[in-house]
Backbone as JSON, one array per atom type, in Angstrom:
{
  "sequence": "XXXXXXXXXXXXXXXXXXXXXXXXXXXXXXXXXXXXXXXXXXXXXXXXXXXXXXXXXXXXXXXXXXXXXXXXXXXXXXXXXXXXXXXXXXXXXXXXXXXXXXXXXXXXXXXXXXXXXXXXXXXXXXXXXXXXXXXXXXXXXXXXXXXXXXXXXXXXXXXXXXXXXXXXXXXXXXXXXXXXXXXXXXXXXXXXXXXXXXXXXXXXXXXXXXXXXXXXXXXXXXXXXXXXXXXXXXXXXXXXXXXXXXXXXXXXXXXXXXXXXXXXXXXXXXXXXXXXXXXXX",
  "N": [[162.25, 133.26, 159.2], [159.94, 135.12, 156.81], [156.8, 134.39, 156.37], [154.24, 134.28, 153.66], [151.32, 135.15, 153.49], [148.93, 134.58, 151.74], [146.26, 136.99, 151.1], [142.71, 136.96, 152.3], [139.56, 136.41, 150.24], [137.48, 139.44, 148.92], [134.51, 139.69, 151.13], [132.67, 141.56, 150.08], [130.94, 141.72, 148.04], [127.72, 140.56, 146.6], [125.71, 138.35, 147.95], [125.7, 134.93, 147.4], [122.63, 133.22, 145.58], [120.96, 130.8, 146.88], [120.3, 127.57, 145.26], [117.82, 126.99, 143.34], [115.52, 124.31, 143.28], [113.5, 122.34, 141.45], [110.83, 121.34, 141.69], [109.08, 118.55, 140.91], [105.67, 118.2, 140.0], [103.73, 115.85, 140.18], [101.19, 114.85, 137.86], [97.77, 113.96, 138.25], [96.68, 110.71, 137.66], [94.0, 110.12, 136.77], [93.52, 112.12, 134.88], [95.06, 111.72, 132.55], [93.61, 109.74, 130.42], [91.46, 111.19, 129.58], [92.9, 113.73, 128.18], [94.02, 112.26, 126.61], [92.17, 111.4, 124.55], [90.66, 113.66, 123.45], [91.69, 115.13, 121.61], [90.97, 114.0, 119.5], [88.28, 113.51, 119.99], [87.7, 115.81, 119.43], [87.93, 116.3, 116.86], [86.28, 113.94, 115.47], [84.07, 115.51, 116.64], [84.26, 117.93, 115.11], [84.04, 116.84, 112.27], [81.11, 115.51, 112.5], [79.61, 117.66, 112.87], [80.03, 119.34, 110.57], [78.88, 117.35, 109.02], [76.82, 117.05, 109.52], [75.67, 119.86, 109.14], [75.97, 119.94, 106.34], [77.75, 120.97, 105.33], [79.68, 119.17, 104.85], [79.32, 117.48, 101.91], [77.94, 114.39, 101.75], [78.74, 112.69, 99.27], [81.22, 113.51, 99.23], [82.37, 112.93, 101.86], [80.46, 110.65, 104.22], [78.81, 110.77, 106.97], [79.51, 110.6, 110.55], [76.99, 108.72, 111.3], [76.34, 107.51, 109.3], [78.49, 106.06, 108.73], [78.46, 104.71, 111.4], [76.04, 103.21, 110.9], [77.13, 101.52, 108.54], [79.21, 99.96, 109.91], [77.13, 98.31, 112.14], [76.07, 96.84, 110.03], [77.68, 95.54, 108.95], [78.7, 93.99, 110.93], [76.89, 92.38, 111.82], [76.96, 90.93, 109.71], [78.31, 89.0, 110.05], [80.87, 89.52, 108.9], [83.0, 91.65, 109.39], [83.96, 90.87, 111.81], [85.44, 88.67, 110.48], [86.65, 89.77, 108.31], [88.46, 91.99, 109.88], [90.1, 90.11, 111.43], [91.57, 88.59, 109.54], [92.83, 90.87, 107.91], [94.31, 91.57, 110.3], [96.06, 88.98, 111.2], [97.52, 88.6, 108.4], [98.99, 91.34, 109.01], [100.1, 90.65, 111.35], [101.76, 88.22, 111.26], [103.57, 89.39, 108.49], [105.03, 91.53, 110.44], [105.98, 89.7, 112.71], [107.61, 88.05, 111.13], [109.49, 90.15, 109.82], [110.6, 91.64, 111.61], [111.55, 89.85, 113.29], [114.12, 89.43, 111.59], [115.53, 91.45, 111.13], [115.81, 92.31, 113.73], [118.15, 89.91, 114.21], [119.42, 90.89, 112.06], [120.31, 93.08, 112.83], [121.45, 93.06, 115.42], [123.67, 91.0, 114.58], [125.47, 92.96, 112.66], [125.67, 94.72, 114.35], [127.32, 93.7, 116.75], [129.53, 92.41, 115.33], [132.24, 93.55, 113.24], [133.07, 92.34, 111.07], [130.65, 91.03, 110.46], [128.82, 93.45, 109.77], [129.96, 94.54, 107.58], [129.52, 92.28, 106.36], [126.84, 92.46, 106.24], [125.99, 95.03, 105.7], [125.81, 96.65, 103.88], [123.97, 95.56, 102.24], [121.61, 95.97, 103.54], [120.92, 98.75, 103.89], [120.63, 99.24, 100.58], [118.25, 97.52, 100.95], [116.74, 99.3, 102.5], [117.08, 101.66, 101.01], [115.14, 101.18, 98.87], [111.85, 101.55, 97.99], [109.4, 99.99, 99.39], [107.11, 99.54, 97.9], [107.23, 99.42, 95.24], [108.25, 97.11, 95.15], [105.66, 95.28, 94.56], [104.86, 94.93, 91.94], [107.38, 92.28, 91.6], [107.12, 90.56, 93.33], [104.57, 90.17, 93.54], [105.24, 88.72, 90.39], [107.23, 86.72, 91.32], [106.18, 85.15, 93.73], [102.95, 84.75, 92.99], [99.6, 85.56, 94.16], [98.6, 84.65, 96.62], [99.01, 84.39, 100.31], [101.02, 84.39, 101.11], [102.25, 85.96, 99.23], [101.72, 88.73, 100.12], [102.21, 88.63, 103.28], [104.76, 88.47, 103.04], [105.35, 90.22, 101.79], [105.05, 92.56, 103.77], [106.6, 91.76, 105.64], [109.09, 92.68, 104.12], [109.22, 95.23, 104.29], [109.12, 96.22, 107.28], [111.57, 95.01, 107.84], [114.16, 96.71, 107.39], [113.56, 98.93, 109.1], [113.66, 97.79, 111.69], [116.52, 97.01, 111.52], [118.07, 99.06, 111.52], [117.82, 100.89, 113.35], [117.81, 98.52, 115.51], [121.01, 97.92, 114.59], [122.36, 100.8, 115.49], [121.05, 101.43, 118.4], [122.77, 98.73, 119.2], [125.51, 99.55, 118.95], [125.62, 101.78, 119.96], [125.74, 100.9, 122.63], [127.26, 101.22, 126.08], [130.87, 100.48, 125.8], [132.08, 100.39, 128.51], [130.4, 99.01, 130.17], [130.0, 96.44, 128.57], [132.71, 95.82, 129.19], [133.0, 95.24, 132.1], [130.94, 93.58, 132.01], [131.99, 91.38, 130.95], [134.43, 91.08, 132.29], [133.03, 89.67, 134.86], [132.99, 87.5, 133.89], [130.91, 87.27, 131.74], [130.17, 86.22, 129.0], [129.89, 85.68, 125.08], [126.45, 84.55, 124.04], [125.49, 84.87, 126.56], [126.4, 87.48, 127.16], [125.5, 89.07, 125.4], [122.09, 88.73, 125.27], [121.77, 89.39, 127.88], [123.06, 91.29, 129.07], [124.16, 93.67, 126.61], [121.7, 93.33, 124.95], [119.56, 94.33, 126.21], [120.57, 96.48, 126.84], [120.52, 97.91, 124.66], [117.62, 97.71, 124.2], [115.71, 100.13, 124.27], [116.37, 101.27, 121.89], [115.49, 99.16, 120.29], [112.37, 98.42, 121.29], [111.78, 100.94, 120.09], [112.27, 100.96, 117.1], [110.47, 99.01, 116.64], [107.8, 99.83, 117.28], [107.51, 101.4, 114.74], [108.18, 99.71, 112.85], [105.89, 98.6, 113.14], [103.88, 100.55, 112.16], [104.26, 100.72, 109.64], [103.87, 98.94, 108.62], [101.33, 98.69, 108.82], [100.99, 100.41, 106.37], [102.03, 98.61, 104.6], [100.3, 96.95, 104.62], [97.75, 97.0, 103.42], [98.72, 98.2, 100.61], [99.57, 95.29, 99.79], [96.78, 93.95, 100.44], [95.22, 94.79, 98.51], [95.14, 93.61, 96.05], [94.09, 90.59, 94.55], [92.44, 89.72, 96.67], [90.06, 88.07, 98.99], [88.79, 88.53, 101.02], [89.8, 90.35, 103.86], [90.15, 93.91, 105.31], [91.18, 95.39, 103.16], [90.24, 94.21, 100.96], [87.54, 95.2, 101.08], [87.56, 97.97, 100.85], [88.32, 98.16, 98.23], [85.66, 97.24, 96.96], [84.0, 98.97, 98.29], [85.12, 101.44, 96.6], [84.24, 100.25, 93.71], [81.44, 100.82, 94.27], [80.98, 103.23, 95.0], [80.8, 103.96, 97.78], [80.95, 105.78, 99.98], [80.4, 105.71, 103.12], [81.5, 103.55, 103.23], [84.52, 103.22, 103.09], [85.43, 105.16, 104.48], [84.93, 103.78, 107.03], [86.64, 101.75, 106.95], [89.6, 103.27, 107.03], [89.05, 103.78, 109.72], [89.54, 101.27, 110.47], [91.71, 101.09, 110.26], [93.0, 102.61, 111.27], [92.14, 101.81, 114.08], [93.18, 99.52, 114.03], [96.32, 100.31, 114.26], [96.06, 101.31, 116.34], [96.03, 99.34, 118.24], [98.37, 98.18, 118.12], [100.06, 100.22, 118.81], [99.44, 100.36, 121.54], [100.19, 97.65, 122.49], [102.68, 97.52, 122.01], [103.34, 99.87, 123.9], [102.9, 98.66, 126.62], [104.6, 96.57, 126.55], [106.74, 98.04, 126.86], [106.51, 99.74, 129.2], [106.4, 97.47, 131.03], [109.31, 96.39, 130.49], [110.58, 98.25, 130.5], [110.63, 99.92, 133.39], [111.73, 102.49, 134.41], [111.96, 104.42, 132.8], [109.46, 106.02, 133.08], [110.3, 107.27, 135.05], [112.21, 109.43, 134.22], [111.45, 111.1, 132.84], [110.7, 114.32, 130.92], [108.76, 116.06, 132.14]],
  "CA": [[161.92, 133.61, 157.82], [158.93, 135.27, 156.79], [156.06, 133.0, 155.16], [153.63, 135.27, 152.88], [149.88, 134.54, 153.55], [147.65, 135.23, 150.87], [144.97, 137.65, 151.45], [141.35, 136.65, 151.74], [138.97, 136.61, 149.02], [136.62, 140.09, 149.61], [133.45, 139.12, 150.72], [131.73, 142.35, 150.18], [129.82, 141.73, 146.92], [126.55, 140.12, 146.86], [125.9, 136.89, 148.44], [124.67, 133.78, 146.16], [121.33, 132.78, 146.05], [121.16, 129.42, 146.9], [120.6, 126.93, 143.87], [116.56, 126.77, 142.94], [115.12, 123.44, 143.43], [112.47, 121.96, 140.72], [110.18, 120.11, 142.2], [107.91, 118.09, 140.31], [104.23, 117.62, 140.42], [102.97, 115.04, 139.49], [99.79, 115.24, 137.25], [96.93, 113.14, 138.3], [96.55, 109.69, 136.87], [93.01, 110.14, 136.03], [93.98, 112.94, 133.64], [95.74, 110.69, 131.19], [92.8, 109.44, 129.98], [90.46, 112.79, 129.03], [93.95, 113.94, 127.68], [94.5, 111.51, 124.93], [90.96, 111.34, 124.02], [90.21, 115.57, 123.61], [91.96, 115.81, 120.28], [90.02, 112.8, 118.29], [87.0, 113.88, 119.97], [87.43, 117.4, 118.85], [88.11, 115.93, 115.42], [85.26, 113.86, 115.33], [82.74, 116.24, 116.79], [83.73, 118.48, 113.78], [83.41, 116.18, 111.47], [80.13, 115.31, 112.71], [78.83, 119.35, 112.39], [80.35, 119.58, 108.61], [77.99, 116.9, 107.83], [74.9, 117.6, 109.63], [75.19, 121.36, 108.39], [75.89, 120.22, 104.91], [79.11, 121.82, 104.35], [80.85, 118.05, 103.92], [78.53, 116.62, 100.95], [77.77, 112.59, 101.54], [79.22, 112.14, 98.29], [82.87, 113.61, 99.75], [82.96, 112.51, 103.01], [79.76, 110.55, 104.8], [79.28, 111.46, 108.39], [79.58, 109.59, 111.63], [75.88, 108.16, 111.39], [76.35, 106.51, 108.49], [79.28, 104.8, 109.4], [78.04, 103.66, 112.33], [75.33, 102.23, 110.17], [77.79, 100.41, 108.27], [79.55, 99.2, 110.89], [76.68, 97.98, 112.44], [75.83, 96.04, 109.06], [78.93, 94.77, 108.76], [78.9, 92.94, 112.3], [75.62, 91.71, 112.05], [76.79, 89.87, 108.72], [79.86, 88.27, 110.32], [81.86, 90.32, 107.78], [83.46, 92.86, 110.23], [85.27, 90.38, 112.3], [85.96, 87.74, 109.87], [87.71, 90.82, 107.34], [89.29, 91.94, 110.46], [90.73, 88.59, 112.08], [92.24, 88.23, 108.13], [93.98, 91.68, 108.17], [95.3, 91.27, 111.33], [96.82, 87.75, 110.96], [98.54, 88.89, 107.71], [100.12, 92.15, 109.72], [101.09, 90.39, 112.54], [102.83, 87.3, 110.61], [104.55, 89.9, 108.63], [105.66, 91.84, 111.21], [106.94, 88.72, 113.31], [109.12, 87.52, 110.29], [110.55, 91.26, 109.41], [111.48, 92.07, 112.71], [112.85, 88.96, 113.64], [114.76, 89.1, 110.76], [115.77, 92.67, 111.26], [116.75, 92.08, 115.09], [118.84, 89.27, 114.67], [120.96, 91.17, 110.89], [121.05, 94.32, 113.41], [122.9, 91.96, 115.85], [125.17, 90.98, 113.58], [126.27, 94.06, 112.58], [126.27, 95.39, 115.57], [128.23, 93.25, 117.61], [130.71, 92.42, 114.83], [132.8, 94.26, 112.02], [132.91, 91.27, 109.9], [129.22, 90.87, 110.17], [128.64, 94.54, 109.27], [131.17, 94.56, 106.01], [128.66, 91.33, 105.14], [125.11, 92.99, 105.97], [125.25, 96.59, 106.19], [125.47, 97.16, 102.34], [122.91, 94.87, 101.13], [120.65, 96.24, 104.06], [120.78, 99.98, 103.26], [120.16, 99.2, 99.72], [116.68, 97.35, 101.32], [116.41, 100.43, 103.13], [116.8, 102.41, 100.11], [114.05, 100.68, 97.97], [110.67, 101.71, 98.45], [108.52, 98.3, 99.18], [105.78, 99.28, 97.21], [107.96, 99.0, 93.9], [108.34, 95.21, 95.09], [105.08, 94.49, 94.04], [105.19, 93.85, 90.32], [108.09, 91.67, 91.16], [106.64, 89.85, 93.79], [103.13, 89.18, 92.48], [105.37, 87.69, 89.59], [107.17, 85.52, 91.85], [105.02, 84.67, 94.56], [101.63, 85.38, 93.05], [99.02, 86.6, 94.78], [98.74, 84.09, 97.8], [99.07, 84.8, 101.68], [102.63, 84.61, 100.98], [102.98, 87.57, 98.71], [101.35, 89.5, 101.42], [103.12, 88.39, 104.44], [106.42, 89.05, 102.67], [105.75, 92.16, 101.21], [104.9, 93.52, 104.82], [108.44, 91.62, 105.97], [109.95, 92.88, 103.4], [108.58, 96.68, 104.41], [109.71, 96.04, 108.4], [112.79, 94.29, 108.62], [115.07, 97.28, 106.92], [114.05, 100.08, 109.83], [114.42, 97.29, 112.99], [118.0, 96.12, 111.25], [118.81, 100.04, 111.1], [117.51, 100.82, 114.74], [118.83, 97.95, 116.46], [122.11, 98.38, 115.23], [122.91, 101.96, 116.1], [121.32, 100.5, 119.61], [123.35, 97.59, 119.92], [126.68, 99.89, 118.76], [125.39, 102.72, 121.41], [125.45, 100.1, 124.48], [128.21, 101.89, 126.83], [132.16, 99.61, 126.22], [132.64, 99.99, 129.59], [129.71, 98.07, 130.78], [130.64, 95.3, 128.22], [133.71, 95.31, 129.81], [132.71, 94.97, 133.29], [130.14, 92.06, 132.34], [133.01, 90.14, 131.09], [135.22, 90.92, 133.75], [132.67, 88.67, 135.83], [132.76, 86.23, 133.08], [129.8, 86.85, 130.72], [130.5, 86.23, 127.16], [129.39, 84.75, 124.06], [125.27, 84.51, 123.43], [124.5, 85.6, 127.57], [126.97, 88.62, 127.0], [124.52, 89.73, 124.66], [121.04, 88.7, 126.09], [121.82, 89.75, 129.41], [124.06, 92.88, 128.72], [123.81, 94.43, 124.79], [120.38, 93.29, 124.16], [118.71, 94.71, 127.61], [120.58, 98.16, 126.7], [119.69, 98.21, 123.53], [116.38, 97.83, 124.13], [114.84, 101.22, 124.2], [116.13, 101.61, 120.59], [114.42, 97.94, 119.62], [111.03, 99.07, 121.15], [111.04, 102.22, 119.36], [112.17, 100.1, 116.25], [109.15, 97.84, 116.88], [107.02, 100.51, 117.5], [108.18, 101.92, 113.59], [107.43, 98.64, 112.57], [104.0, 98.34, 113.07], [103.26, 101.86, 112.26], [104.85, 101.1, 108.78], [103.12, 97.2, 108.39], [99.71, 99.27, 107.82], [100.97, 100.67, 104.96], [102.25, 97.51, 103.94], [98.84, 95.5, 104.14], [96.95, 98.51, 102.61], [99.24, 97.72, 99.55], [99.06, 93.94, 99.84], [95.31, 94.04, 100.75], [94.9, 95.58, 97.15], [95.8, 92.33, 95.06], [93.78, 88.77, 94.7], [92.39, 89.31, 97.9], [88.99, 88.19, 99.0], [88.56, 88.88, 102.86], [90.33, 91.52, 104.62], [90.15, 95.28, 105.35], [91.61, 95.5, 101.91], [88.87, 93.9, 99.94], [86.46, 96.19, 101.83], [88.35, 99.14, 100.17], [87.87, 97.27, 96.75], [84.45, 97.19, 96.73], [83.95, 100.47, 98.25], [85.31, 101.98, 95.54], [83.25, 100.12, 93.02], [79.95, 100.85, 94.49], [81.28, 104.13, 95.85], [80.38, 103.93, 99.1], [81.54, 106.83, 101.15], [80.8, 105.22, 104.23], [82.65, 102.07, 103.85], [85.44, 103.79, 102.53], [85.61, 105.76, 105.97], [84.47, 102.81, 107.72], [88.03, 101.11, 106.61], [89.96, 104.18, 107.37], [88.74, 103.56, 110.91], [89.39, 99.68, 111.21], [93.03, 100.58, 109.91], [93.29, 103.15, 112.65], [91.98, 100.78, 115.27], [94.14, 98.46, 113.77], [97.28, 100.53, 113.92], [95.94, 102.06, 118.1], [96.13, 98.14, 119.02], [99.94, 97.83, 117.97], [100.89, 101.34, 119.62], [99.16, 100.03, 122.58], [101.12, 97.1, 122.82], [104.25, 98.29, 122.38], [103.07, 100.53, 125.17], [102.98, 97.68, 127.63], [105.94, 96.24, 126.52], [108.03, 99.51, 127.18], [105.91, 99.76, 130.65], [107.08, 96.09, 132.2], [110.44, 96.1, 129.95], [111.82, 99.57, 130.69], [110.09, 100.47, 134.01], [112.42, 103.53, 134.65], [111.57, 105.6, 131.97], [109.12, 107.6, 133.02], [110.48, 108.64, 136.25], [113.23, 110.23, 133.63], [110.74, 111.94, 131.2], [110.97, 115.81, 131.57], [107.04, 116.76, 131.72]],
  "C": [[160.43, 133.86, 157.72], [157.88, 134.82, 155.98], [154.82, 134.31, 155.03], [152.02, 134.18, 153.0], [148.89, 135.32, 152.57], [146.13, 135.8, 151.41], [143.82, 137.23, 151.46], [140.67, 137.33, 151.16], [137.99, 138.41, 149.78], [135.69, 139.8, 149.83], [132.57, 140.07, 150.99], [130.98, 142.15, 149.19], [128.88, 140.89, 147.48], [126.29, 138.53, 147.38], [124.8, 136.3, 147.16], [123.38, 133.35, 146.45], [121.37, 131.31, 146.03], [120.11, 128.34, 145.63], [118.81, 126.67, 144.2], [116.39, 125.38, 142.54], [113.49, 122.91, 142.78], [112.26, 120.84, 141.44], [109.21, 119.86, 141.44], [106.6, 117.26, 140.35], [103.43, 116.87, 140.17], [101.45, 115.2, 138.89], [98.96, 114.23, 137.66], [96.5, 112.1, 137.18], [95.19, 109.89, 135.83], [92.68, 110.91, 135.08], [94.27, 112.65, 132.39], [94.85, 110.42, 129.96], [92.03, 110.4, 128.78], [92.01, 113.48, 128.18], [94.22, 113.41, 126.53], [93.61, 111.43, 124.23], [90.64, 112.75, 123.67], [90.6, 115.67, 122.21], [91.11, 115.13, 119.46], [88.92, 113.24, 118.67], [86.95, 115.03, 119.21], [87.52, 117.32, 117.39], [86.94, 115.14, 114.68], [84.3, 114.35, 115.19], [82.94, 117.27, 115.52], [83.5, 118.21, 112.7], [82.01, 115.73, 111.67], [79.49, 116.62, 112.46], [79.21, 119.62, 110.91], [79.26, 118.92, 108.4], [76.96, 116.69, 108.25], [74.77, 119.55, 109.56], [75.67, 121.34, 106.89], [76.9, 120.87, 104.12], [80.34, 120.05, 103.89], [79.61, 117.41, 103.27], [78.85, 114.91, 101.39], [78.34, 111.96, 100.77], [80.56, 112.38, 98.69], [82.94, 112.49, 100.88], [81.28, 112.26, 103.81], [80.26, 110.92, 106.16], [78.99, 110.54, 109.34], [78.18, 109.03, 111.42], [76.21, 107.03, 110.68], [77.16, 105.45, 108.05], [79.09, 104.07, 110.18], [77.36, 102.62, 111.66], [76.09, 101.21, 109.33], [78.9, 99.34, 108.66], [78.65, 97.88, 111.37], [76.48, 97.06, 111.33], [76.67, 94.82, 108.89], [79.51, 93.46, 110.1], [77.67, 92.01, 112.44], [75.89, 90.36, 111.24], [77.91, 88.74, 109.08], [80.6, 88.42, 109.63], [83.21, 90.59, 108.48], [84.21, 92.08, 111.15], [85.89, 89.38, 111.76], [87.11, 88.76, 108.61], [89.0, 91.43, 108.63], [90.52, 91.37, 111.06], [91.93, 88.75, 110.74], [93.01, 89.14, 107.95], [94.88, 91.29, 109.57], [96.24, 90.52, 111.7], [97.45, 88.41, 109.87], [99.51, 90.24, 108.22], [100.68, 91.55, 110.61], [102.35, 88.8, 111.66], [104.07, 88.12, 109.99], [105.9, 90.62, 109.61], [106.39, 91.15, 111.74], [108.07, 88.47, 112.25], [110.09, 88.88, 109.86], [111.19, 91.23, 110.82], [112.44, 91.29, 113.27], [113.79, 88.59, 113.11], [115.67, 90.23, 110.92], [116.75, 92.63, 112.9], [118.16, 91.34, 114.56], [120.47, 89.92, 113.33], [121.34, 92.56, 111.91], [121.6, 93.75, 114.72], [123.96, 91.71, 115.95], [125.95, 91.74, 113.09], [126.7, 94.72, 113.31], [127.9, 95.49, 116.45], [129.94, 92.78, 116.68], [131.16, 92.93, 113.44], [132.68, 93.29, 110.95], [131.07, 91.08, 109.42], [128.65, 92.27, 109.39], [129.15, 94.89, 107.98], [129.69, 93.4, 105.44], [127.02, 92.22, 105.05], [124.76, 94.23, 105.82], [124.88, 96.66, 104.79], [124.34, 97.06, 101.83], [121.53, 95.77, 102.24], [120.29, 97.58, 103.63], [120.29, 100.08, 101.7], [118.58, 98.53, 99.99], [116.41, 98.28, 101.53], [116.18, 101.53, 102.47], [115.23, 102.5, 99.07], [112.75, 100.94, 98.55], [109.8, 100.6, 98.2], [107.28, 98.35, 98.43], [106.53, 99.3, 95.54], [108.4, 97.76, 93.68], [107.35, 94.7, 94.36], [104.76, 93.84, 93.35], [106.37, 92.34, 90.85], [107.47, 90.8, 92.22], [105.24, 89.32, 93.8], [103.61, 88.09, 91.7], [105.97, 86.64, 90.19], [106.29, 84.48, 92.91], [103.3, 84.16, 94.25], [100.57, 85.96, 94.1], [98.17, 86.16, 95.92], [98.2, 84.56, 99.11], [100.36, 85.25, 101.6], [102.94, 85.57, 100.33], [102.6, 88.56, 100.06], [101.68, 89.3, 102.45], [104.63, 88.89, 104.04], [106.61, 90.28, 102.31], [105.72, 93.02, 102.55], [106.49, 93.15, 105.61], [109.05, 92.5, 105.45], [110.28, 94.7, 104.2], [109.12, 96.8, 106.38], [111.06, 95.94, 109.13], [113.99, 95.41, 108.31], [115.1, 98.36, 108.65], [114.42, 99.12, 111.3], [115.95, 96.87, 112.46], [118.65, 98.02, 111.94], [118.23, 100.25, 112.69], [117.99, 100.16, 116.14], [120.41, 97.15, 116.22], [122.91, 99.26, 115.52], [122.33, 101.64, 117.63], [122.3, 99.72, 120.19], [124.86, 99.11, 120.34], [126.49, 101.66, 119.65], [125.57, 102.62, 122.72], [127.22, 101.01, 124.69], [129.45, 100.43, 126.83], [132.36, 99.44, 127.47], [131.84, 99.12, 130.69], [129.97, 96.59, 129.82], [132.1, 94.77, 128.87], [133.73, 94.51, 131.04], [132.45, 93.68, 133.22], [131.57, 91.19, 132.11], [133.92, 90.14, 131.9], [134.58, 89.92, 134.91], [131.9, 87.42, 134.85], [131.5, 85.93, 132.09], [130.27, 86.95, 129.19], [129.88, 85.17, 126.26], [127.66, 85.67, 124.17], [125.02, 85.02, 125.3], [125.11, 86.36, 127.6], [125.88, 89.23, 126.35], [123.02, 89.82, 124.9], [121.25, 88.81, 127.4], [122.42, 91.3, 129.39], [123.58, 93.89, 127.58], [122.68, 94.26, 125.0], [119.16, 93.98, 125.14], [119.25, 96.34, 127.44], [120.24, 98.67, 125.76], [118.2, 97.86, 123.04], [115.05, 99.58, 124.19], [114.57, 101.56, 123.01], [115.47, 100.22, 119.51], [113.11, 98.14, 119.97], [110.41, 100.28, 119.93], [111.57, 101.73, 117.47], [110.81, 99.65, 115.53], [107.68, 98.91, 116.33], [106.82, 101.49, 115.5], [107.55, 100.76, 112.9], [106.36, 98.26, 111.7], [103.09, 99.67, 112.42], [103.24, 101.52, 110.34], [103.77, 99.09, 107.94], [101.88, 97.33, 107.94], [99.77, 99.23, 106.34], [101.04, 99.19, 104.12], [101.16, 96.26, 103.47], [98.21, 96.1, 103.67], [97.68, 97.98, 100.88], [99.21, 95.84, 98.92], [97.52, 93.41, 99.73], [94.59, 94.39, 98.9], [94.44, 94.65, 95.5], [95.07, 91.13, 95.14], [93.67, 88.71, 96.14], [90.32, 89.13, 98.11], [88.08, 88.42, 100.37], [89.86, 89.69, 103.31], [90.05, 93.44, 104.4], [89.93, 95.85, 103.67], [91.0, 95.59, 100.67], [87.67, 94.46, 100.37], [86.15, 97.41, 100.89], [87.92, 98.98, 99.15], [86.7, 97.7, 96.42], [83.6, 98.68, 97.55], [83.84, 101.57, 97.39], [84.25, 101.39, 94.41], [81.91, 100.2, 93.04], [79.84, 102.7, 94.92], [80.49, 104.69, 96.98], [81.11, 104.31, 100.13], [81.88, 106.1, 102.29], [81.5, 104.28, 104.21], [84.26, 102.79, 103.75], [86.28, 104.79, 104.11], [85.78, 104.65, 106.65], [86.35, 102.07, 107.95], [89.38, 101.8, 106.96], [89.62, 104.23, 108.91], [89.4, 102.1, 111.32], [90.98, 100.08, 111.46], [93.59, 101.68, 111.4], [93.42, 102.45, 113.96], [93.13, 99.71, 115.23], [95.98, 99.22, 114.55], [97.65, 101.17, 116.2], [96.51, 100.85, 118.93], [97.51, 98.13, 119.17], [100.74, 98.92, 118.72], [100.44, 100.63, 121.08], [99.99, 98.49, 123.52], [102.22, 96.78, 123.2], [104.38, 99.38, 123.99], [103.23, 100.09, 126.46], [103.8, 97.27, 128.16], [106.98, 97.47, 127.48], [107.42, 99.79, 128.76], [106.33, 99.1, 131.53], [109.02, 96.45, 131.61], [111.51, 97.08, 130.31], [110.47, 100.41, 131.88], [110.78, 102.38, 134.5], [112.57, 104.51, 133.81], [110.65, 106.39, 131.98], [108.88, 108.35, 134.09], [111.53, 109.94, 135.69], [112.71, 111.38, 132.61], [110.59, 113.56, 131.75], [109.38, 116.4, 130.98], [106.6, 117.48, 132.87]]
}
């Protein structure tokens, strides 16, 4: 009997080019540096030519000199790190109590439906409310303390880490929860060992939200029955109107705000070393 052999394919058309291979070059470390610095300089140095050619008036906008000079004033008097120290302690307290408040309700929702039915609602309605419409109501309960100002920057934190880490948690891959408990992890090291280590990229960048958002929040706080910090700088700025301080403060809050990116920076450096052999640059 005769068995039917299928013809071979033709192989007169064009042959394939074999598959193009990106190789990537790494950029020199010492680059990094001159790189992140080039735009602020270039922002500086023209602010510095507006106002030694007279096109930004002293009365708008003083110019780098005369900040320095009140910098310099301001350190001499033991002002400048005693107003600093005092912002900084009230952002970072807030921050610690929002976030850790924020982690542990995006958690809870995460990891369970019941928990989510109890917190998502009330959280999204935080999330809705703009924290600077707290203040009337928290001046009147609180008054005008440490404690209104630590809470109002909680208050202003804890909605975007709840909302962050739990589309994180509820992102971690089922089939690696599965696995872990297949070799017996469950309960509270199911979750700090497993969930909370995958959902960490979206709790850094949480964090990182945070702090970005905690400025605003002591900027508003800072505003109120305060007699040392950044805040009360601002204050009296305005009543004397004094360009340079007014800049001057606008600088600290920057510095202020470079420290907390820089941190987070660290974090995400030791915590998630494998991210930036993955980054497409």
């Amino acid at each position: 009997m005769a068995v039917l052999v299928p013809a071979a394919a033709p192989t007169t058309g064009p042959a394939l080019a074999p598959p193009r291979v990106r190789v990537r070059r790494p950029r020199p470390a010492w680059l990094s540096v001159p790189l992140r610095v080039l735009l602020p300089a270039l922002i500086v140095a023209a602010w510095w030519t507006g106002s030694a050619s007279g096109a930004l008036p002293a009365q708008v906008l003083a110019g780098p000199p005369k900040v320095w000079s009140a910098l310099v004033e301001l350190a001499r008097s033991g002002q400048l790190a005693d107003f600093a120290l005092a912002s900084f302690t009230r952002a970072a307290l807030g921050v610690v109590l929002g976030v850790t408040a924020g982690l542990l309700l995006g958690l809870l929702a995460g990891l369970s439906s019941l928990g989510e039915e109890l917190v998502d609602s009330t959280m999204q309605i935080v999330r809705a409310v703009p924290f600077l419409a707290l203040v009337p109501l928290f001046i009147a309960w609180f008054g005008i303390d440490e404690l209104y100002k630590v809470l109002l920057i909680a208050v202003a934190t804890v909605a975007p880490m709840y909302a962050y880490t739990y589309l994180g948690v509820r992102n971690v891959d089922r089939k690696v929860v599965e696995a872990a408990r297949g070799f017996g992890l469950t309960g509270v090291r199911l979750v700090l060992e497993v969930i909370l280590p995958a959902a960490l990229p979206s709790v850094l960048m949480a964090l990182r939200v945070c702090l970005s958002i905690s400025i605003t929040g002591l900027i508003a706080a800072e505003q109120v029955g305060t007699t040392e910090g950044v805040g009360y700088l601002v204050t009296l700025a305005q009543e004397y109107n004094r360009t340079d301080y007014m800049v001057l403060c606008v600088v600290l809050y920057a510095l202020l705000g470079l420290i907390f990116d820089v941190a987070v920076r660290l974090i995400e450096r030791f915590a998630l070393p494998w991210r930036r052999e993955v980054a497409i640059r």
